[in-house]
Structures are given as structure tokens and as C-alpha cells.
C-alpha positions in Angstrom: -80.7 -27.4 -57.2 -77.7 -24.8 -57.2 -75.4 -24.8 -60.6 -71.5 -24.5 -59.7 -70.9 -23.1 -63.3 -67.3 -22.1 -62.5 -66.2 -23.9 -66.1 -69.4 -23.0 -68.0 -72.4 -25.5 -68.5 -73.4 -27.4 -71.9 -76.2 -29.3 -72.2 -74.3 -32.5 -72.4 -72.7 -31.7 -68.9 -75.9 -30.3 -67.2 -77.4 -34.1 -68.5 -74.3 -35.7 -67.1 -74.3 -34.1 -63.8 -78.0 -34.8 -63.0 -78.0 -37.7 -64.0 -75.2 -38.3 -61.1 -78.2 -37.3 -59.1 -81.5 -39.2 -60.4 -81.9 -42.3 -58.7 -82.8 -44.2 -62.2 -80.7 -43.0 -65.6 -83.2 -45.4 -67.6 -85.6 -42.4 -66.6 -83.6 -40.4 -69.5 -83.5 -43.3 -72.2 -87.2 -44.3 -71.9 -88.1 -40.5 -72.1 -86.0 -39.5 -74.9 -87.6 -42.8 -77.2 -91.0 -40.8 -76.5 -89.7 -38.7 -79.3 -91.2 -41.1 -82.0 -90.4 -38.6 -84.7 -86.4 -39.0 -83.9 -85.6 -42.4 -85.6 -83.7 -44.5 -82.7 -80.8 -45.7 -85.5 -79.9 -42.1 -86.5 -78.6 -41.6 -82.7 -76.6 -43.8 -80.0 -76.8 -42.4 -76.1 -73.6 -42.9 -74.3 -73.8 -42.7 -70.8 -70.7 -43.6 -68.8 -68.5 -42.6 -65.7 -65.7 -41.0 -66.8 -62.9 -38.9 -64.9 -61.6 -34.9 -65.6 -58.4 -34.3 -64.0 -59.0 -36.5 -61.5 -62.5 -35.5 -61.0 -65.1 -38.2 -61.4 -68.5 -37.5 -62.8 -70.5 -38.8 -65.6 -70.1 -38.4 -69.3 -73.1 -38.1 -71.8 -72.8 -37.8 -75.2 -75.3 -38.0 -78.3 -73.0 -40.5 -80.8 -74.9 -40.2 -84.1 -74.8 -43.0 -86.4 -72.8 -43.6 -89.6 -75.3 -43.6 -92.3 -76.4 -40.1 -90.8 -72.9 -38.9 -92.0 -72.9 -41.3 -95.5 -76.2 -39.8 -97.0 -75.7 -36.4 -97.8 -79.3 -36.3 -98.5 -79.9 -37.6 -95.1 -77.7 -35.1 -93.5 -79.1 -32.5 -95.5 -82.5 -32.7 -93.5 -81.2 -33.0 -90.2 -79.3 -29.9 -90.9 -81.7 -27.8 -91.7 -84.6 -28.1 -89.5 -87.1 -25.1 -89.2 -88.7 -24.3 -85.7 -92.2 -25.8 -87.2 -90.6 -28.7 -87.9 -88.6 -29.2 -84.2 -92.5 -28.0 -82.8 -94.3 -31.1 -84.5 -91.9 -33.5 -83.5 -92.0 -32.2 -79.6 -95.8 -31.9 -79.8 -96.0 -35.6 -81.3 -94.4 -37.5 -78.6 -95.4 -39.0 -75.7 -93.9 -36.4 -73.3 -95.6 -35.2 -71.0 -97.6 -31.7 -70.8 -94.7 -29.7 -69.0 -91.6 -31.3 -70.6 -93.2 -30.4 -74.1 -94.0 -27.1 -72.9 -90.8 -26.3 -71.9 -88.8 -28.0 -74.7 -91.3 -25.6 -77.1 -90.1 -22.6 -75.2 -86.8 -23.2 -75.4 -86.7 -24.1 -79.2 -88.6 -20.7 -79.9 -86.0 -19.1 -77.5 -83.3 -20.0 -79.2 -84.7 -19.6 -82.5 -85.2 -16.0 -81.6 -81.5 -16.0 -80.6 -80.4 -17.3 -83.8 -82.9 -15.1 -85.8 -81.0 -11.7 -83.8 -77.6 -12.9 -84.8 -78.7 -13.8 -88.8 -81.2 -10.4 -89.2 -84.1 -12.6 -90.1 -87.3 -14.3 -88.6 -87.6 -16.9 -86.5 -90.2 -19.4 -88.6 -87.2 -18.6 -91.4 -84.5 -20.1 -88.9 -82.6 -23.2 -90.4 -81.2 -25.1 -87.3 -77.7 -25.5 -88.0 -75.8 -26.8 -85.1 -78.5 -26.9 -82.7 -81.8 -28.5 -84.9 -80.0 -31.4 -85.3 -81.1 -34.6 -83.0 -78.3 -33.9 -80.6 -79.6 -30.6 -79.6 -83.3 -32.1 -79.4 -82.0 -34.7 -77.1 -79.4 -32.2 -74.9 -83.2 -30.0 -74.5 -85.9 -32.5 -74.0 -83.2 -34.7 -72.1 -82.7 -31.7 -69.7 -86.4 -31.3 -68.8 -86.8 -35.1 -68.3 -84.8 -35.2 -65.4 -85.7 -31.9 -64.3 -89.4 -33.9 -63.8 -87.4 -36.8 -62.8 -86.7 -34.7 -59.8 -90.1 -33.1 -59.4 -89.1 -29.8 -60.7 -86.8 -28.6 -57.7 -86.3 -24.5 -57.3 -82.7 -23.9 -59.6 -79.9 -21.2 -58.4 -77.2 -20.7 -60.3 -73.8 -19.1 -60.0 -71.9 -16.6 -62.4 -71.4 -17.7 -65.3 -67.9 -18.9 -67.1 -68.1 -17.9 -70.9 -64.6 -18.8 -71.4 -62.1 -16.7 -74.2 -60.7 -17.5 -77.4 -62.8 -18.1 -80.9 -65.1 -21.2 -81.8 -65.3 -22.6 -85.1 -68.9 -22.8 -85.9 -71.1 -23.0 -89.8 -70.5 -18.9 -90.4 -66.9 -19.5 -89.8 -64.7 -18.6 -87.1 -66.4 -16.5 -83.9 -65.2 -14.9 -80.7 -66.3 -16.6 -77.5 -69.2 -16.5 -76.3 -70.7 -17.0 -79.8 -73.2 -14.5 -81.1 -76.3 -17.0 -80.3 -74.6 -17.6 -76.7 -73.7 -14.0 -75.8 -77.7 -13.0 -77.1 -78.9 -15.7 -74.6 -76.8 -14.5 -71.7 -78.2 -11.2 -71.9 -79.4 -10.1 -68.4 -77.4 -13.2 -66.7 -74.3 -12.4 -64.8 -70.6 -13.7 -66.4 -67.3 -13.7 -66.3 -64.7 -14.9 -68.6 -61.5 -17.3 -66.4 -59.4 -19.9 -67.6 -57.6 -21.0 -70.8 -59.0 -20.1 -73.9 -62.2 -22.2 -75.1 -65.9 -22.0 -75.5 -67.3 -22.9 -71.8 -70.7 -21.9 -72.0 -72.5 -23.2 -75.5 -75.8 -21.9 -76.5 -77.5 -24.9 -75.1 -75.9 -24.6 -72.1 -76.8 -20.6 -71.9 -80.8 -21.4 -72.9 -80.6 -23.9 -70.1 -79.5 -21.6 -67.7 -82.1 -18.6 -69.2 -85.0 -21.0 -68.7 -84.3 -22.9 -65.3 -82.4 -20.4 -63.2 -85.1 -18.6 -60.7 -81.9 -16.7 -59.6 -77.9 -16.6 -59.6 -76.3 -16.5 -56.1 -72.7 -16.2 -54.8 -71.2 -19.4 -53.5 -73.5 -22.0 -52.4 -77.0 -21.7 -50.7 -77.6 -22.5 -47.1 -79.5 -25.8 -46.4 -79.1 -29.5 -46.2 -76.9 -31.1 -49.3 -79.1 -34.1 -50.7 -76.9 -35.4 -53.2 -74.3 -33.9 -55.9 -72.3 -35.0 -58.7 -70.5 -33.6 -61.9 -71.1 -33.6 -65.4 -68.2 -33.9 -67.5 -67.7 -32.0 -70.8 -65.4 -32.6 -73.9 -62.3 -30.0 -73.7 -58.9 -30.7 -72.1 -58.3 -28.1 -69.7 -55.3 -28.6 -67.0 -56.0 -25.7 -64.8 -59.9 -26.0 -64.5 -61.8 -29.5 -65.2 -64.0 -28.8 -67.8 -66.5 -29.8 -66.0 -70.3 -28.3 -64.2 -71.4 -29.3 -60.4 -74.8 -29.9 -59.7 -75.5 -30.1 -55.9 -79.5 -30.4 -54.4 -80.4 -28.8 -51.3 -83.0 -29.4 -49.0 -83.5 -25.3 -48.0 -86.9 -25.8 -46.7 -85.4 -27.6 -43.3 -89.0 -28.4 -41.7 -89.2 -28.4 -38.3 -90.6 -32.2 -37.4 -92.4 -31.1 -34.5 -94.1 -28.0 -35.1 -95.1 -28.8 -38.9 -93.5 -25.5 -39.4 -91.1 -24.4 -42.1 -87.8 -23.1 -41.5 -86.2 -21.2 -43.9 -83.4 -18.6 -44.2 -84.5 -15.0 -45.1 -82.3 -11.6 -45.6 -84.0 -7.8 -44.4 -82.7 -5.1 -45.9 -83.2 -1.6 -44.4 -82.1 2.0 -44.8 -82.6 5.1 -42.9 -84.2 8.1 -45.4 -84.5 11.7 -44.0 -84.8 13.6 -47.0 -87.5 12.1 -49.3 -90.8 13.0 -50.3 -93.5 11.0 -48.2 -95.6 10.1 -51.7 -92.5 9.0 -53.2 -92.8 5.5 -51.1 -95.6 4.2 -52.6 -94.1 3.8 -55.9 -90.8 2.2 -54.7 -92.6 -0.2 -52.5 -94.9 -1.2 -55.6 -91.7 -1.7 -57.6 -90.6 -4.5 -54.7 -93.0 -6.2 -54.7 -93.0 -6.6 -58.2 -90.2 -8.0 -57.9 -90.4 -10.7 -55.7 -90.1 -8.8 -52.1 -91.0 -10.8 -49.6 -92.8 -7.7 -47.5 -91.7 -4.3 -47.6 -92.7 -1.6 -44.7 -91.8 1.9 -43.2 -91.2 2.6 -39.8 -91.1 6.5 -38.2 -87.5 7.3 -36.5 -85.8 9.9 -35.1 -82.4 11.0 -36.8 -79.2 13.7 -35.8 -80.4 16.6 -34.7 -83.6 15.6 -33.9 -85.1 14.9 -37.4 -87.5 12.8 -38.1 -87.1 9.6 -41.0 -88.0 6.7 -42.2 -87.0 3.4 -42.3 -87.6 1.6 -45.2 -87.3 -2.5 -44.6 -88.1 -5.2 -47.1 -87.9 -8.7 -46.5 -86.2 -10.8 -49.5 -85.0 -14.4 -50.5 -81.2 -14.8 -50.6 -81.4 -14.9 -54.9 -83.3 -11.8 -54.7 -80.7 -9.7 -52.8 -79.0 -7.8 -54.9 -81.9 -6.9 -57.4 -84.3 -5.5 -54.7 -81.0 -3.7 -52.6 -80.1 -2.4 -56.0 -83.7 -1.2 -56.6 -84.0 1.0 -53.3 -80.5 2.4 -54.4 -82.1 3.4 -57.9 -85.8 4.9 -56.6 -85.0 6.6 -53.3 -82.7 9.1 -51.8 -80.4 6.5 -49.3 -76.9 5.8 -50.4 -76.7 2.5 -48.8 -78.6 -0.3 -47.6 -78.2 -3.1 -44.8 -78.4 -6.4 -44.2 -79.3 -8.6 -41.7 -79.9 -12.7 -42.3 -83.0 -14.1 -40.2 -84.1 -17.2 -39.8 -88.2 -17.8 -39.7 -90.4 -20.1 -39.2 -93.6 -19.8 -41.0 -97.2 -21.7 -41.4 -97.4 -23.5 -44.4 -99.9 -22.1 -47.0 -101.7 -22.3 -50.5 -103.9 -20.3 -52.4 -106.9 -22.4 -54.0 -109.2 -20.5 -56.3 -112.6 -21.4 -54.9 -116.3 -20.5 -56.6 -119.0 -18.9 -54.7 -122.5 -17.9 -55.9 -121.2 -14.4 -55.6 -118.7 -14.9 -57.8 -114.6 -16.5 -57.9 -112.4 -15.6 -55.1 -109.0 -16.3 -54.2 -108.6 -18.4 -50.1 -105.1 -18.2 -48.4 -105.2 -21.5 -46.6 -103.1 -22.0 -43.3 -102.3 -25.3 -42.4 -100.4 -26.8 -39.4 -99.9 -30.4 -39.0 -101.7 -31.2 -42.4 -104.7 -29.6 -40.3 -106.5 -26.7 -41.6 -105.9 -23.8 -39.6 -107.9 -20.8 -41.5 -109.1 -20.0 -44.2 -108.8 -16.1 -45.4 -109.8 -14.1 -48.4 -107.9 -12.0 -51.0 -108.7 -8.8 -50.0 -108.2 -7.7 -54.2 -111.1 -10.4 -54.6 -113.4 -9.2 -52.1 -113.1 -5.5 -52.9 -113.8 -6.6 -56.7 -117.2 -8.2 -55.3 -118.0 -5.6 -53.4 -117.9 -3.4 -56.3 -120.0 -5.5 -58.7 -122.8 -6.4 -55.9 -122.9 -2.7 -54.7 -122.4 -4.2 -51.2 -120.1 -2.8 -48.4 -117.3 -4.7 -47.6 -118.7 -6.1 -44.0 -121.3 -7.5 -45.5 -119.2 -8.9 -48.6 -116.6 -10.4 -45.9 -119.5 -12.1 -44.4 -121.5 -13.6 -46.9 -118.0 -15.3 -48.3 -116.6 -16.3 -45.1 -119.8 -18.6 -44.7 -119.4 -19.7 -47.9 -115.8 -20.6 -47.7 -115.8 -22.0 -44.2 
């Protein structure tokens, strides 16, 4: 799923624009009743296709009902929620396991926003704009038809803040409010257009939770289906509005079983660094999400001798790992080259043995088992507690696991 957030993203247009994409919007209705502790008169669910400048997409908005607004009282509650009190309701419906997971992050996410921006705890967090039911509905609603779509891989690009100020409880704040611009930390933005709030804190925490990684312009693969999400400000220059396109990236190839997938090497040529210094920058890689990283000897001007460093990313990861060799070695550039692979597919199953638990990569082709191979971490830790050399350890567990 790649996120076109070129206007922003709220949680009322990341529902609309997926829900352009779902094949059934009932999925939505029948999951959001599963919240048996929100009382089905308080709220209304409009869904509807709508137009933005000329741009057609679909609208969702949380209408809540009169009496809501009548009963001080009532009101009173629903304005000031505390986390504990958003947690019970989440873990009391009929969710399932990851949707109420991921809805109980996000609520202690951006309770720990909120609790920055006010100097105070999280557990002492009254939910002003965001505990009410709207904001439990734009969150749960969001991970519903994430499932709805079996949980696809998200990229997203920069995102819009907008400019201007926002009225909100404490008054009026600069755009992105404090709780947005807390959220956004570590995410890439921008700020185009006319003045407005374009990214809302439910729109940011969205964003923190789903995005594996923020590309620029669209990723390469097959578009599956797309559609937009429209959002409530006038805007004449830029549709307030958020794209929400699914790929197919993985692009099997029918006849071998294989999959085909796009990858990125980066390289550099190093002449000038100490040899022990390597390790540390190729530990650092991997931690963060190379896809294999090696050396190779070369010869340089003048008959020196150097290295090439190469390391083998996915296209979200780019930038991170380029800027990483930048950082922790002595090159003052890096290339790249795009490559296309084709690779077995694979799992790792966590498998008993009477020697103990042990990690099997298994390669299959054609839904046939190819091999079965050992974590070489997992054997070396059995070979330490048996006292046994690693021939034998190898041995004894390939029996067992083949």
C-alpha cells in the first residue's frame, strides 16, 4: 500500500480512501459495532462518494448524535476519557487479537504525545479531541481494513503538514499542532499549499504506526487498485484530499515459483580505512534492515589496494543505509545500481529437537520443499551447552530436522 500524502492524511481520509479499495465497506460497520462499549446512538457513520475539485473519492465522517451535544453531563464524559478508560473499551470488544493490539498501541502512543505537549503523565491524560468516539472509530476503523486487506506492507511519501494556526481546546496553535509535530518526529515533512492543518494527530499516529518506510514517488510493481479519501477543507490549488494506491511488488514469476522483486546495491570504493573498522559498520546494516552487506579486495590509482564495501537494500531503506556508510566510514559518496532478482521463497519455523529449540530456514519451489537448513546462531548455541563440536552438532540436527 503506498500513501500519496501530498495534502496530508487524517484519519477520516486514510478510512475514506481504503475503503475505495476494500471490496466490502460493511467490513468497517460490522467491525466498528464490535466496540460494545461505544453506544451505537451516540454516533452516525456516513459513508458516501463525494467529489474535491473535481476529484472523486469517498467521504467518511463520524456524525455524532444530538443528545451527545444536549447533555452536558453526557458530553462531559466523552470529553474526558483517560487512556484506562479508551484500554477497557478496546480490550472488551469483539475485535480481533491484532486490531486490539494495534488500536492499544496507538491510544498509548498518542497519549504519550499528548502527555509531552501538557508536562504530565500519560495514565493522567484526559482525551480532549481525540478520546472522544470519533477518534476511537478514525483508529480501530483504520486497523479493520488494514485486516480487511490482510495487512499489506505500507510506504508512504513525505509528508504535507500544511501552515497557518488551528484552533484546538488550549486555544489557538501553529500548524502542525504540538501533539502532531511530537508524532512526526523522525518522519520526513514538508509544509506546501494554502494555509490549513493537513496532517491531524490521527493522521500523524497512523502514519508512525503503519509506514514500514517513506519513499519518493511511487513504488515499482503492479497497481491493484487505488482510490482517494476526501477530507473536510476547501482548498482550490490542492484537493484536500490522500491517495491510497496497492501494489502487487512481489511480481511472481508463474513458471518458476520464483519471486521477482526489485532490489537497489549500494557500493563505494574505501582506500584509506582501518581494516577492523568494517565490522562495526557492517553490524550497523544489518541492524538496520540491509539486505546483505560484503567487501571485495580492489586495486585503486597508483596501485593501491581498497575495498569495496556493497550492501544490498530494499528501495524504502535507501537512504537510511547510504546515509549510514556516509556516517561510519571514510567514503564521501556511495552508488547505486537497481537489480532485479529472483529468489526461492522461504520461512523460518522454530522447530524442537531433543537437543534443544532451533531455528530451520526452509526453501521451497513450487509449494515443494526444497531444504531444510539451520541457524547457524542456534547450532553454535547447542554446541556450546552439549560440549559437542559443531560436525557432530550439525549432524545429529540435520537428522532430526530432515
Amino acid at each position: 500500500m503506498y500513501l500519496d500524502c501530498f495534502a496530508g492524511i487524517a484519519g477520516d481520509m486514510f478510512i475514506g480512501a481504503l475503503l475505495n479499495i476494500v471490496p466490502d465497506k460493511n467490513v468497517l460497520l460490522e467491525g466498528i459495532s464490535k466496540v460494545k462499549a461505544l453506544n451505537q446512538n451516540e454516533y452516525k457513520l456516513i459513508i458516501e462518494n463525494a467529489t474535491k475539485n473535481g476529484i472523486a473519492g469517498i467521504n467518511f465522517d463520524v456524525h455524532l448524535s444530538n443528545h451527545h451535544h444536549e447533555h452536558n453531563e453526557h458530553e462531559h464524559h466523552h470529553e474526558h476519557r483517560h487512556l484506562a478508560d479508551i484500554e477497557a473499551m478496546i480490550m472488551t470488544s469483539d475485535l480481533s487479537e491484532r486490531v486490539k493490539r494495534e488500536t492499544l498501541r496507538a491510544f498509548s502512543i498518542l497519549a504519550e504525545a499528548e502527555a509531552h505537549v501538557h508536562a504530565t503523565t500519560p495514565d493522567k491524560i484526559h482525551f480532549h479531541e481525540v478520546g472522544a468516539v470519533d477518534s476511537i472509530i478514525d483508529i480501530t476503523g483504520a486497523f479493520i481494513l488494514m485486516e480487511a486487506l490482510n495487512w499489506p506492507r505500507v510506504l508512504c511519501s513525505s509528508i504535507n503538514v500544511g501552515s497557518g494556526t488551528v484552533e484546538c481546546a488550549h486555544g489557538i496553535l501553529p500548524v502542525p499542532a504540538p501533539a502532531t509535530e511530537y508524532l512526526l518526529h523522525g518522519l520526513p515533512v514538508y509544509s506546501n499549499g494554502e494555509p490549513m492543518e493537513r496532517t491531524t494527530p490521527t493522521g500523524a499516529l497512523i502514519v508512525k504506526i503503519l509506514a514500514d518506510g517513506f519513499v519518493k514517488g511511487m513504488p515499482s510493481g503492479k497497481i491493484l487498485a487505488s482510490g482517494f479519501g476526501i477530507g473536510n477543507h476547501e482548498s482550490l490549488e490542492m484537493p484536500n484530499v490522500l491517495r491510497a494506491v496497492l501494489i502487487d511488488t512481489s511480481n511472481e514469476t508463474e513458471l518458476l515459483g520464483l519471486l521477482h522483486e526489485k532490489i537497489t546495491l549500494i557500493e563505494c570504493n574505501i582506500d584509506d580505512m582501518n581494516p577492523q573498522d568494517y565490522e562495526v559498520i557492517e553490524n550497523k546494516l544489518f541492524t538496520a534492515e540491509a539486505l546483505d552487506v560484503w567487501t571485495e579486495n580492489i586495486n585503486m590509482k597508483k596501485g593501491r589496494h581498497g575495498i569495496k564495501l556493497c550492501c544490498l537494500a530494499k528501495a524504502e531503506n535507501v537512504l537510511n543505509l547510504a546515509q549510514m556508510i556516509l556516517t561510519h566510514t571514510t567514503s564521501q559518496g556511495v552508488r547505486f545500481l537497481e537489480y532485479d532478482r529472483l529468489r526461492l521463497n522461504w520461512k523460518l519455523k522454530k522447530i524442537s529437537t531433543p537437543l534443544g529449540k532451533i531455528h530451520v530456514k526452509i526453501t521451497e519451489l513450487n509449494g515443494e520443499t526444497l531444504r531444510r537448513i539451520p541457524e547457524y546462531e542456534d547450532l553454535k548455541t547447542l554446541a556450546e551447552i552439549h560440549n559437542i563440536s559443531m560436525y557432530e552438532i550439525r549432524n545429529l540436527i540435520n537428522k532430526e530436522i530432515n
